[in-house]
C-alpha positions as CSV (number, residue, x, y, z in Angstrom):
1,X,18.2,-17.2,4.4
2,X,19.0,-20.6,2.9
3,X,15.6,-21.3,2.0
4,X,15.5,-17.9,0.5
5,X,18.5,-18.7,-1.6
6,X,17.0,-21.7,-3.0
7,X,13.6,-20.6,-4.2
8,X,15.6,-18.0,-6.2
9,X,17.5,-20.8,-7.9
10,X,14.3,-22.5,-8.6
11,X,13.8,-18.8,-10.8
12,X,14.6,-19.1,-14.2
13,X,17.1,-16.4,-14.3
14,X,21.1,-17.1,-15.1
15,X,21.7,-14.1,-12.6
16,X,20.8,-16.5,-9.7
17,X,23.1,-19.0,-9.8
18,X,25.8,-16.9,-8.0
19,X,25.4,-15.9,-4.3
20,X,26.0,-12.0,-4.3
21,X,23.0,-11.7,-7.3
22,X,20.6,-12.9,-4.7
23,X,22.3,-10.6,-2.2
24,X,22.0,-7.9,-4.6
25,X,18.2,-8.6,-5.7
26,X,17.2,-9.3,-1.5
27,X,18.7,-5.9,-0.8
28,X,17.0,-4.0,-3.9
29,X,13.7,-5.4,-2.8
30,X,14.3,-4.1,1.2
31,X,15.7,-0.3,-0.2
32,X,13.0,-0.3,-2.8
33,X,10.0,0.2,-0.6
34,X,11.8,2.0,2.1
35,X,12.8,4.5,-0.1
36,X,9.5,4.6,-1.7
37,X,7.8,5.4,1.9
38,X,10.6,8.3,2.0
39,X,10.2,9.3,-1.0
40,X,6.6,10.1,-1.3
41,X,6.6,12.2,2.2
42,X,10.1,14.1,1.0
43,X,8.6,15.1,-2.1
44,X,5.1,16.3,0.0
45,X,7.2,18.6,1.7
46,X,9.0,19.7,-0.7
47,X,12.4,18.4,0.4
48,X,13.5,16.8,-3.2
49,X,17.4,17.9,-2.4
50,X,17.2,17.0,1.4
51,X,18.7,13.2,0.5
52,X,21.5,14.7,-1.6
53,X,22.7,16.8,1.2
54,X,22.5,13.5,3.6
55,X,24.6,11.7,0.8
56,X,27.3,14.0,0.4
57,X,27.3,14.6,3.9
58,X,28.3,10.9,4.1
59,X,31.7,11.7,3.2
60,X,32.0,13.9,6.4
61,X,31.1,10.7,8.8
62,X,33.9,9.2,6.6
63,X,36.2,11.0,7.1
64,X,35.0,11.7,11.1
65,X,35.5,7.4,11.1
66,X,38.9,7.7,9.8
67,X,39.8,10.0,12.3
68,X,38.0,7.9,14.6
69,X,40.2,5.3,13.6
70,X,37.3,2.8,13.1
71,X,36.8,-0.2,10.6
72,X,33.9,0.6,9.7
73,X,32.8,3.9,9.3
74,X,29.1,3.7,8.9
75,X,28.6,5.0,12.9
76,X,30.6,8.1,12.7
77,X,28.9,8.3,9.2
78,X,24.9,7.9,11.2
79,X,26.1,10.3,13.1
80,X,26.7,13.0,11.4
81,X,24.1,12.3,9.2
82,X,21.5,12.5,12.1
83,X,23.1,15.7,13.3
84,X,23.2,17.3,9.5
85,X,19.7,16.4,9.4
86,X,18.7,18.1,12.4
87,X,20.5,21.4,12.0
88,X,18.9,21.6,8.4
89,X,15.5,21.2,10.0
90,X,16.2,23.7,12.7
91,X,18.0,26.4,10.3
92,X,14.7,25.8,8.2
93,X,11.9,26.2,10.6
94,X,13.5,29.8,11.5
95,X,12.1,30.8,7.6
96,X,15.1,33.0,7.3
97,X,16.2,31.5,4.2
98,X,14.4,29.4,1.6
99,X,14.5,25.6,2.3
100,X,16.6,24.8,-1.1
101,X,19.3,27.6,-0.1
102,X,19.8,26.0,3.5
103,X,19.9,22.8,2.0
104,X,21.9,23.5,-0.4
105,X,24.7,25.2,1.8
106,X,24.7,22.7,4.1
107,X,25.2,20.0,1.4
108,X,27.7,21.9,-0.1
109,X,29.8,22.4,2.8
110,X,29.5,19.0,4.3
111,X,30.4,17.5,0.9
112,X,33.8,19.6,1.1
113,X,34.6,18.9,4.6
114,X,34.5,15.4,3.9
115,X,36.5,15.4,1.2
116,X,39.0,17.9,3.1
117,X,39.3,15.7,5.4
118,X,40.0,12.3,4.0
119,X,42.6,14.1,1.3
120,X,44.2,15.5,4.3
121,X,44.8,11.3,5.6
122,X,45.2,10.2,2.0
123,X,42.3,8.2,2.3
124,X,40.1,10.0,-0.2
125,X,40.5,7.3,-2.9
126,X,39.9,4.4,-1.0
127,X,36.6,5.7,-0.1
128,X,35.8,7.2,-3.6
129,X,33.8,3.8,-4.5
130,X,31.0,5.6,-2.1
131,X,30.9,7.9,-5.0
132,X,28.5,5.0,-7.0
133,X,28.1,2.6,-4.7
134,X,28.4,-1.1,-5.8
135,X,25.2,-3.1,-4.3
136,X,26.8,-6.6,-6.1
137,X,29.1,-6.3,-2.5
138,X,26.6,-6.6,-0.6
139,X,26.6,-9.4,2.5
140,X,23.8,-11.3,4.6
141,X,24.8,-9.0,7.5
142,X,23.9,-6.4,5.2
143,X,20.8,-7.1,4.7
144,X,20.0,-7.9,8.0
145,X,20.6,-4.5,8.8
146,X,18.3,-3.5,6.1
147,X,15.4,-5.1,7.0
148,X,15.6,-3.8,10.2
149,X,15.8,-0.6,8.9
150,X,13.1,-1.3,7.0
151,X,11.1,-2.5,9.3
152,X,11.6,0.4,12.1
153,X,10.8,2.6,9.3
154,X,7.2,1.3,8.4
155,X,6.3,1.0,12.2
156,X,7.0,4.7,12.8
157,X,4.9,5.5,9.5
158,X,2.0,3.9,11.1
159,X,2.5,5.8,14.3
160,X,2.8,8.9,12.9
161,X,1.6,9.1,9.4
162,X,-1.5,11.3,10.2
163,X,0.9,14.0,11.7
164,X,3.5,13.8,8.9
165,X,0.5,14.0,7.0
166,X,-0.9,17.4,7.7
167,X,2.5,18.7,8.8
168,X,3.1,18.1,5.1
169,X,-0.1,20.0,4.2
170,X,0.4,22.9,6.6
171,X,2.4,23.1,9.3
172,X,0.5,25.6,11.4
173,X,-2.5,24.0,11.1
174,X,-0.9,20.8,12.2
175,X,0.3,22.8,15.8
176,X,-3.3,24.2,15.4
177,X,-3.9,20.5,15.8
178,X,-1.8,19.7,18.1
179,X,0.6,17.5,16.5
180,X,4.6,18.4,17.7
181,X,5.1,19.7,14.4
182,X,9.1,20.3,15.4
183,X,9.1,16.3,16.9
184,X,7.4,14.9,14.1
185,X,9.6,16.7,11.5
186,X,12.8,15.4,13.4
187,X,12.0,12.0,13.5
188,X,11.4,11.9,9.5
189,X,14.3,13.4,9.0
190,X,16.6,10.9,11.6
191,X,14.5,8.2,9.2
192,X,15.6,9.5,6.0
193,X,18.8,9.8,7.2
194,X,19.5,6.7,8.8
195,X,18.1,4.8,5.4
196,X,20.3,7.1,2.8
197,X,23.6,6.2,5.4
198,X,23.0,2.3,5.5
199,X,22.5,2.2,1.8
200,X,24.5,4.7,0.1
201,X,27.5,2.0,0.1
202,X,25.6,-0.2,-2.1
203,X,23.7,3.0,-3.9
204,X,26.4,5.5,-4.1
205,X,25.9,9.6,-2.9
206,X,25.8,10.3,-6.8
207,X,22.6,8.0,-6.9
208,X,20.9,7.8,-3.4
209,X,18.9,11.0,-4.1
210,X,17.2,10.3,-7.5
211,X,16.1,6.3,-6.3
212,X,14.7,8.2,-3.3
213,X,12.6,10.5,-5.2
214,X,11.9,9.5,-8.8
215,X,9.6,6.4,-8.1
216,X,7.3,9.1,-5.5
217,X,7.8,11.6,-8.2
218,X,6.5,9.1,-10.8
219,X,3.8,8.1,-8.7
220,X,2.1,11.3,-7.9
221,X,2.2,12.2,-12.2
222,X,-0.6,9.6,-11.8
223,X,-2.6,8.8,-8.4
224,X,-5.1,11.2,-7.3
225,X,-5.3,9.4,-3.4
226,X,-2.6,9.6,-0.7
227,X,-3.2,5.7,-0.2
228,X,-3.1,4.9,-4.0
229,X,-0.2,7.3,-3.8
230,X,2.0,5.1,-1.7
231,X,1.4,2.0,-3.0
232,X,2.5,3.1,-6.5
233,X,5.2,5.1,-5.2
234,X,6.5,1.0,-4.0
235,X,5.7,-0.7,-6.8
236,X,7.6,1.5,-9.0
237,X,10.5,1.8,-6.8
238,X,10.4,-2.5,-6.8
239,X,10.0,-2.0,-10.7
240,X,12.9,0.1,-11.1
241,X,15.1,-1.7,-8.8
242,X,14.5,-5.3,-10.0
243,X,14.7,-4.1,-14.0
244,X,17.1,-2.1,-13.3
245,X,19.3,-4.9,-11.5
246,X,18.3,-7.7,-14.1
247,X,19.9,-5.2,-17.1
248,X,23.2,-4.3,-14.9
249,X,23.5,-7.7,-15.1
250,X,23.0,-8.6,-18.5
251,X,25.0,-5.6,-19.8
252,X,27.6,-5.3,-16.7
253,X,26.8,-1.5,-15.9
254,X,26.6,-0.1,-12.7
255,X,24.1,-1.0,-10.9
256,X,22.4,1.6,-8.9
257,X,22.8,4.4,-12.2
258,X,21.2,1.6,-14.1
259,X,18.2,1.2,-11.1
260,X,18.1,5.4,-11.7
261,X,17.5,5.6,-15.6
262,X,15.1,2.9,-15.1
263,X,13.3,4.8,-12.2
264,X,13.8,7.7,-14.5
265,X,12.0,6.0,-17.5
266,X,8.9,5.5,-15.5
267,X,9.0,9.2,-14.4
268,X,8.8,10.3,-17.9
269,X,6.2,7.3,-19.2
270,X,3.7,8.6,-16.5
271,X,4.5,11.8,-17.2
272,X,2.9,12.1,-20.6
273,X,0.1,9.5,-19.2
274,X,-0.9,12.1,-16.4
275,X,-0.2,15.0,-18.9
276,X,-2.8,13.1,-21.5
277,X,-5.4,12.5,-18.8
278,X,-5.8,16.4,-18.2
């Protein structure tokens, strides 16, 4: 990590002479592609709002924590997330209600739970900095953690990116196939969860949904190959996150909302490219 810190000094950018900027910048440049691998198979399937109902569901692991009476709460908050995750999958598959009304009620009521709950222990404001996240906090630890993450992440995405694939396509052609449609659904979702929970401290649960989805969104306004697709989908995420980091810190904004306009700017820039091509 050392060695890491000084080639970043050896950058000629102000923003690296203090410790958590490179703690910052390391930990935009693990989220960043993690949640561009997310991103481009959530929207494929359609599951834009899936991530917002993970995020506010984080203040019910919160709040579960507390009650817990642990430290930290980002187990009870894995949890529940996993679980959330799960039962939204399940309630989907049955096709008794559209996917955006079942995620939708789930988010809502997990977002009020949460916050019923940690009013009721008068702990509602010391967690409200989840709200939008603050990623200048965060540690070495941290981003340990996050490169694991990461790291789990893109091994499972080799194993199983032909079956998300054609799940994503059609999912009764996939069990046509063969593939575990219901297995291979559930571990993208425990993915996507586990991500939006160990960086929605640093993101915030008003931001964690749009850095997951606007640098895929962006993307597919302007590949034409699912392998093109990807790749883009990362560079913009890396784009966003770096500019968007570098301006925070020149204008001292937040952080993660100033990642989002910048992911948001490329949305709309290859937009009108992809609109002009056709």
């Amino acid at each position: 990590m050392e060695m890491i810190y000084n080639l970043l000094e050896i950058l000629p950018f102000s923003m690296f002479q203090y410790d958590f900027m490179k703690n910052a910048f390391l930990a935009s440049i693990l989220i960043a592609p993690l949640f561009a691998l997310l991103g481009t198979m959530a929207v494929n399937n359609k599951m834009a709002f899936f991530s917002d109902a993970l995020g506010h569901s984080a203040f019910t692991g919160i709040g579960l924590g507390v009650l817990l009476g642990m430290d930290d709460p980002l187990l009870a908050m894995l949890a529940f997330g996993i679980f959330l995750g799960l039962v939204i999958t399940k309630v989907k598959s049955a096709n008794m209600v559209s996917s955006d009304t079942v995620i939708s009620v789930f988010s809502s009521a997990a977002l009020a739970l949460g916050i019923v709950i940690l009013s009721a222990s008068g702990g509602f404001a010391k967690y409200s900095s989840y709200l939008i996240g603050d990623i200048l906090t965060v540690g070495q630890r941290d981003l340990i953690v996050i490169a694991i993450v990461l790291i789990i992440a893109y091994i499972l995405w080799a194993m199983l990116y032909n079956q998300l694939l054609l799940v994503s396509v059609n999912r009764s052609l996939a069990a046509s196939r063969g593939v575990k449609v219901m297995l291979v659904e559930n571990i993208f979702v425990m993915m996507v969860a586990v991500a939006v929970m160990v960086s929605i401290r640093w993101v915030g649960i008003l931001m964690i949904n749009s850095l997951l989805i606007l640098p895929a969104a962006a993307a597919r306004n302007i590949t034409t190959t699912t392998r093109s697709y990807h790749w883009t989908a990362t560079v913009f995420g890396l784009l966003s996150s770096v500019v968007g980091l570098g301006i925070s810190y020149s204008f001292g904004t937040s952080a993660g909302a100033t990642m989002v306009l910048a992911a948001a700017v490329l949305f709309f820039v290859t937009y009108f490219i992809g609109k002009s091509r056709k």
